[in-house]
C-alpha positions in Angstrom: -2.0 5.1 47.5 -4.4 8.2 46.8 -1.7 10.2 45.1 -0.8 7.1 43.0 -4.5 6.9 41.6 -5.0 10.4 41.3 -1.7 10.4 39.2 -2.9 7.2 37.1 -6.0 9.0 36.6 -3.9 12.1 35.2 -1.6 9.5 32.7 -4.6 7.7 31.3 -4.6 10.5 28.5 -1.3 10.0 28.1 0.2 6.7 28.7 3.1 6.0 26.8 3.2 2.2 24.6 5.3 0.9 21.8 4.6 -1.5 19.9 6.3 -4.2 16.8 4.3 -6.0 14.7 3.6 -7.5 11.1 1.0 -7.6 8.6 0.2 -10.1 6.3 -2.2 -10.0 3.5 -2.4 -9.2 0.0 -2.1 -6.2 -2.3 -3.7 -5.4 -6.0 -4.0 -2.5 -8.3 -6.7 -0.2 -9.9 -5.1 2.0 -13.0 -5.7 1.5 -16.7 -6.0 -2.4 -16.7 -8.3 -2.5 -14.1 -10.1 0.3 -13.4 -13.1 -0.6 -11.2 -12.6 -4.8 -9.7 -11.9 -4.5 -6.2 -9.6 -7.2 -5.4 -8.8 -8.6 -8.3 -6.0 -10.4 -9.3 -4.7 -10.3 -5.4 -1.5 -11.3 -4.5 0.4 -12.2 -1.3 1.7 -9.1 0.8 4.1 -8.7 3.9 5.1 -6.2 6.1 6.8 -5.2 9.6 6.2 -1.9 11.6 7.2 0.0 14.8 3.7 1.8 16.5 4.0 4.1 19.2 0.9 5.4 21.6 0.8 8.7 23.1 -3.2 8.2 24.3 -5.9 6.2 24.1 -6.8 7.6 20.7 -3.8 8.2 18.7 -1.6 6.5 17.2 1.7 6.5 15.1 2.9 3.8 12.9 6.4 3.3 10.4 7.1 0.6 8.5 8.0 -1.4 5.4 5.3 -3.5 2.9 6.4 -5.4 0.2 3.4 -7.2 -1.9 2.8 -7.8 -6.2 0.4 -6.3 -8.4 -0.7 -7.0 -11.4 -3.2 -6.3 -14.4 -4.2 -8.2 -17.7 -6.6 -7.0 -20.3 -7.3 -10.4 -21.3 -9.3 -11.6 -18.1 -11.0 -7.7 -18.7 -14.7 -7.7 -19.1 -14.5 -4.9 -21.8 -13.8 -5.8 -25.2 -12.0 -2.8 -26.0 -9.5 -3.9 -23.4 -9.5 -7.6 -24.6 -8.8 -6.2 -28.1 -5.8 -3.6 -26.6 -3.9 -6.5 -24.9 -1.8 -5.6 -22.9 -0.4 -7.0 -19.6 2.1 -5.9 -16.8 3.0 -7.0 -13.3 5.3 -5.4 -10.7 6.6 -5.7 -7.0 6.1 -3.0 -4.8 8.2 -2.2 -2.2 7.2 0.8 0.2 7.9 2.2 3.5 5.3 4.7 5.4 4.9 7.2 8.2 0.7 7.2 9.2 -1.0 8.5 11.5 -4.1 6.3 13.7 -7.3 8.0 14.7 -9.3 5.0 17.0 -13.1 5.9 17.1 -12.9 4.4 20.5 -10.2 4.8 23.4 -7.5 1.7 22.8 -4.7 0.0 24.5 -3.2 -3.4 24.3 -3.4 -5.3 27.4 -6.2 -3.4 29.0 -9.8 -5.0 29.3 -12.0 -1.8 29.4 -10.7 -0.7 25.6 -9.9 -3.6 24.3 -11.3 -2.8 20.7 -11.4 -0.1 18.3 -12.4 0.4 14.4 -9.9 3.2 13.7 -8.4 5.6 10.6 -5.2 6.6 8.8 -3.5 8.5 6.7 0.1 9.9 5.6 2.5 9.7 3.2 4.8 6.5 1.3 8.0 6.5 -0.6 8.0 3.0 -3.0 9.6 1.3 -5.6 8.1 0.2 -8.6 9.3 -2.0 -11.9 6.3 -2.9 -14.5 7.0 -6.4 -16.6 5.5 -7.7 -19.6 4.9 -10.7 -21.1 4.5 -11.6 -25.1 3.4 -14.9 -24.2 6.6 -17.2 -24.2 6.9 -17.0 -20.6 9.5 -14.3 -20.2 8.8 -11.2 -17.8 11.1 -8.1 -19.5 11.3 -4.4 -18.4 8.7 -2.3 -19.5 10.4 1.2 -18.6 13.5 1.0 -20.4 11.4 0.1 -23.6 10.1 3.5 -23.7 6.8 1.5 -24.9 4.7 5.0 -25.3 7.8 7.0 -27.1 8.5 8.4 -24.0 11.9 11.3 -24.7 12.4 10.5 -20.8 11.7 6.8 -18.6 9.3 7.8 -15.9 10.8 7.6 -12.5 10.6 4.1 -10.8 11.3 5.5 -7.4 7.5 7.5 -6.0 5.4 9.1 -3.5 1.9 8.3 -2.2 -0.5 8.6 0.2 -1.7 5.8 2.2 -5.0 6.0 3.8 -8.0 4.0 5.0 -9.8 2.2 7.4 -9.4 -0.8 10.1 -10.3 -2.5 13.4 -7.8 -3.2 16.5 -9.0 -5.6 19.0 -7.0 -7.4 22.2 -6.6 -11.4 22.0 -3.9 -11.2 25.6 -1.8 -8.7 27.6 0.7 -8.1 24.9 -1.1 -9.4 21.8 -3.7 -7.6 19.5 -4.6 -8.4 16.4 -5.9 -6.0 13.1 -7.9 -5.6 10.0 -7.3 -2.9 7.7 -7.8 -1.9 3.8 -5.4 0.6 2.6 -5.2 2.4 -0.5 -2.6 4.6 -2.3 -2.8 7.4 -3.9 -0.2 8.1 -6.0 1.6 10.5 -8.2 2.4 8.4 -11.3 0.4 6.8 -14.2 2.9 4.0 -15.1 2.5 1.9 -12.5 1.4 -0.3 -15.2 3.7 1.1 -18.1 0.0 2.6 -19.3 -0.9 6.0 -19.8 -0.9 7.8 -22.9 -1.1 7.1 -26.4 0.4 5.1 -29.3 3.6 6.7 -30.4 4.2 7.1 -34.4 7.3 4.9 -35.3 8.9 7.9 -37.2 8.7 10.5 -34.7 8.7 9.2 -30.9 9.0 5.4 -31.7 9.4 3.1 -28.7 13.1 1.5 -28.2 13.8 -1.2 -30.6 12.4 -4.2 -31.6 10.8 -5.3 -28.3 9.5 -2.0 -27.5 7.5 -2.3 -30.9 6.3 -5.2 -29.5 5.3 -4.6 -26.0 3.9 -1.3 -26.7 1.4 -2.7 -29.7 -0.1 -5.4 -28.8 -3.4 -5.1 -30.4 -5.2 -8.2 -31.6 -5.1 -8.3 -35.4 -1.7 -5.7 -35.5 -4.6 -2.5 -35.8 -3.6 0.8 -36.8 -3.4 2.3 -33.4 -1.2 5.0 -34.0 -2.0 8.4 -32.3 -4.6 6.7 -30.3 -5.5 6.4 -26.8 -3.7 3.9 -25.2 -4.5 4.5 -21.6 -6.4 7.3 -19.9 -3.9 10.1 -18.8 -6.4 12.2 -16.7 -6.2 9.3 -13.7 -3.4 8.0 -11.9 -2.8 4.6 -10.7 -3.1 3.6 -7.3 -1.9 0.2 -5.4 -3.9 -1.3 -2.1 -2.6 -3.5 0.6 -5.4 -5.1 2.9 -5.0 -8.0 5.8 -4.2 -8.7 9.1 -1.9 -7.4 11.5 -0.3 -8.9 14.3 0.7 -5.9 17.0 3.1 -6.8 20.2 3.4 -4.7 23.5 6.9 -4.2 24.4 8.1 -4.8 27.6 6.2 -1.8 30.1 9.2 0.0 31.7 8.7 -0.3 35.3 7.8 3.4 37.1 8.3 4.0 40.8 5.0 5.6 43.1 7.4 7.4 45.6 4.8 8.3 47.8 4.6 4.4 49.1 7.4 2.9 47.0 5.4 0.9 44.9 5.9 0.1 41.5 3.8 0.6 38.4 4.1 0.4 35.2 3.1 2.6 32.1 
């Protein structure tokens, strides 16, 4: 029994656990229609992942989030935006590799580290497709409008990086439950079909009729032309924040020859 402690005692750095799980919550969007309202316009997110432990204080994590964001300078505070006028919403679809640093030692179904506040980072490939709406009640494409005179679409297939911040605790032997906010970083401006500035009809004009349309949408038809339309120094970034619910899988049963006992890890 003394070499089966003393071995326990060397694998409590390094147990081994896997774990399945979902998260449900909701996901929003800071870029050129809202560029400082935490939370706003929220809407409902999902999500399932595969974590596996090596120790106490790491963790790794893949999976797949789907949630919607939005953004409408009408329900904007500025008046600038309220005169611009422009609207968008998308689904995102995303699937992630991170990376979990707990501030405290961690594992499901153990009373002594039953809690943790932890962090993460690493890097997302997701799908994006901005839609507007005149005001009839019809979503279209943005991208294919070429709303900013664009000579080539932007890519609706990106990168990002996830990161942020979040608390584990233990609610049963195979059950813990999670809190995180997590923004991302990423590598495109047109998230919301916003970026640059208003293209001249003669040289770089939009595609057709509708793309006149959606990319001028100015209150009183200004003369907009040439001007800033969104701010092309910043990129756009999407957040997914909520709960997660994290199940132990089955421990696999590992022999202590010295007495033939059983453990597991």
């Amino acid at each position: 029994m003394l070499f089966c402690n003393v071995q326990a005692q060397t694998r409590k750095r390094t147990f081994r656990q896997h774990e399945v799980g979902i998260y449900l919550g909701g996901s929003y969007y800071i870029g050129d229609l809202n560029s400082n309202r935490q939370f706003f316009l929220t809407q409902p997110a999902f999500g399932a992942f595969y974590r596996f432990t090596p120790n106490y204080r790491y963790a790794f994590r893949a999976g797949y989030n789907y949630g919607g964001v939005a953004g409408d300078d009408s329900q904007s505070e500025d008046s600038d935006q309220r005169q611009r006028n422009l609207n968008f919403k998308t689904d995102i679809n995303e699937f992630y590799i991170i990376s979990e640093f707990n501030f405290l030692e961690y594992r499901i179904s153990n009373d002594k580290y039953k809690f943790s506040a932890f962090l993460f980072a690493g890097i997302s490939v997701f799908t994006f497709k901005p839609l507007g709406n005149l005001g009839a009640g019809q979503w279209e494409s943005l991208q294919p409008l070429q709303t900013e005179g664009q000579s080539i679409p932007y890519g609706l297939v990106q990168v990002a990086i996830p990161f942020g911040i979040g608390f584990k605790v233990n609610v049963s032997k195979r059950i813990g439950l999670g809190l995180e906010w997590g923004p991302r970083k990423t590598f495109t401006d047109y998230l919301d079909d916003v970026s640059g500035t208003y293209p001249d009809p003669k040289i770089n004009p939009p595609n057709g009729l509708k793309g006149l349309q959606y990319s001028n949408r100015t209150r009183g038809g200004a003369d907009v032309i040439n001007s800033q339309r969104g701010n092309p120094s910043t990129q756009d970034w999407y957040i997914f924040c909520g709960l997660t619910i994290n199940i132990k899988l089955n421990p696999r049963p590992v022999p202590c020859h010295a007495y033939g006992s059983i453990r597991t890890e």
